[in-house]
C-alpha positions in Angstrom: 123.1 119.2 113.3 119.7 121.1 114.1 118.9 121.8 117.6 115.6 122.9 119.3 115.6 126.6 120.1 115.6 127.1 124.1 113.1 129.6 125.9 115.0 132.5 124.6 115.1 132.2 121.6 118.4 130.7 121.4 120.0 127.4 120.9 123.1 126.3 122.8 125.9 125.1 120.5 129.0 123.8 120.8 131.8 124.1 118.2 134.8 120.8 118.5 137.9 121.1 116.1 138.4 118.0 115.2 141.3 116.6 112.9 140.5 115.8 109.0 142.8 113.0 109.6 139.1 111.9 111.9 137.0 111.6 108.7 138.9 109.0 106.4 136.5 105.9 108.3 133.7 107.5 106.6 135.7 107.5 103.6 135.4 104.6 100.7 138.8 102.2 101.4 138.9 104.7 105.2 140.2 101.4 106.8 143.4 101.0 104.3 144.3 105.5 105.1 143.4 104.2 108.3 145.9 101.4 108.7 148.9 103.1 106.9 149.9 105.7 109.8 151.5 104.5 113.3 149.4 102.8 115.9 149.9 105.8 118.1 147.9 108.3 115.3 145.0 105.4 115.1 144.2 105.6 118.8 144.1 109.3 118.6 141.7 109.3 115.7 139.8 106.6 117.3 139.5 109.2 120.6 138.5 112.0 118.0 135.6 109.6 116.5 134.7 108.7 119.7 134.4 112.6 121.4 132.5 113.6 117.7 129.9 110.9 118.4 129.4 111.9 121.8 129.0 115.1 121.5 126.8 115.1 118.4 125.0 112.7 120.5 124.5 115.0 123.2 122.0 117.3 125.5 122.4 119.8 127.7 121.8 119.2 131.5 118.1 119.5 132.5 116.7 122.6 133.3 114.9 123.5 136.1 111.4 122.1 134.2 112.9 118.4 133.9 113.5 118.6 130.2 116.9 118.2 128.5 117.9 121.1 126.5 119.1 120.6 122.9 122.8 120.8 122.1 123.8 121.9 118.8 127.6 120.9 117.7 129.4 122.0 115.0 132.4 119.6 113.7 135.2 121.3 112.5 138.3 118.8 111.0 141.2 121.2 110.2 144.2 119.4 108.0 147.1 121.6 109.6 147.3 123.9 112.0 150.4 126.0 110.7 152.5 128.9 112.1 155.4 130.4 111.1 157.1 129.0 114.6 156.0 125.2 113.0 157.8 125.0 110.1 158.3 121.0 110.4 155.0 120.5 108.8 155.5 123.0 105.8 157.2 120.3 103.4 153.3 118.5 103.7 151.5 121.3 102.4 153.0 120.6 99.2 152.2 116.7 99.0 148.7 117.7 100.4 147.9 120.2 97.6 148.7 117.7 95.0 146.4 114.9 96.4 143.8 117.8 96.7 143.6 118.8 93.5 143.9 114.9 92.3 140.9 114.6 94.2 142.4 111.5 96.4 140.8 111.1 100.2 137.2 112.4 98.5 137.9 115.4 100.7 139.9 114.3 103.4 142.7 116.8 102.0 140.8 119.7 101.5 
């Protein structure tokens, strides 16, 4: 998102990791990926949505001259977040690979 420079020189920006899981509403058929995981992971990617809209949505606090300054965010949407103390997750990276390269989600897996 652009963002006016401030007096400086500078623009504020703000970077919010997201989840990938977040984008598959923007996806074609998003509602049906959407609608196939528990009702528990649907309200948390409906809370992502929400946060990525309001902050993309967002200014800084006046400054001392009355005018809001810009806010520039930056939207990262990790897949998995892996370590080799989280190895319940490493039997996905396989399935997630093979819809990658098959191109399924449009994105969402890569």
């Amino acid at each position: 998102a652009a963002a006016k420079e401030d007096a400086g020189g500078r623009c504020r920006t703000l970077l919010y990791v997201s989840a990938a899981e977040a984008g598959w509403s923007e996806l074609p058929n998003g509602d049906k990926l959407n609608e196939g995981v528990p009702e528990w992971l649907q309200r948390y990617l409906s809370a992502k949505r929400d946060v990525e809209a309001a902050y993309t949505s967002a200014s800084l606090a006046a400054s001392e001259d009355g005018t809001a300054k810009p806010l520039r965010t930056l939207l990262a949407r990790p897949s998995i977040m892996w370590s080799y103390n989280k190895l319940d997750v490493l039997p996905l990276v396989p399935l997630l690979a093979l819809l990658s390269a098959l191109k399924v989600g449009d994105g969402a897996f890569n």
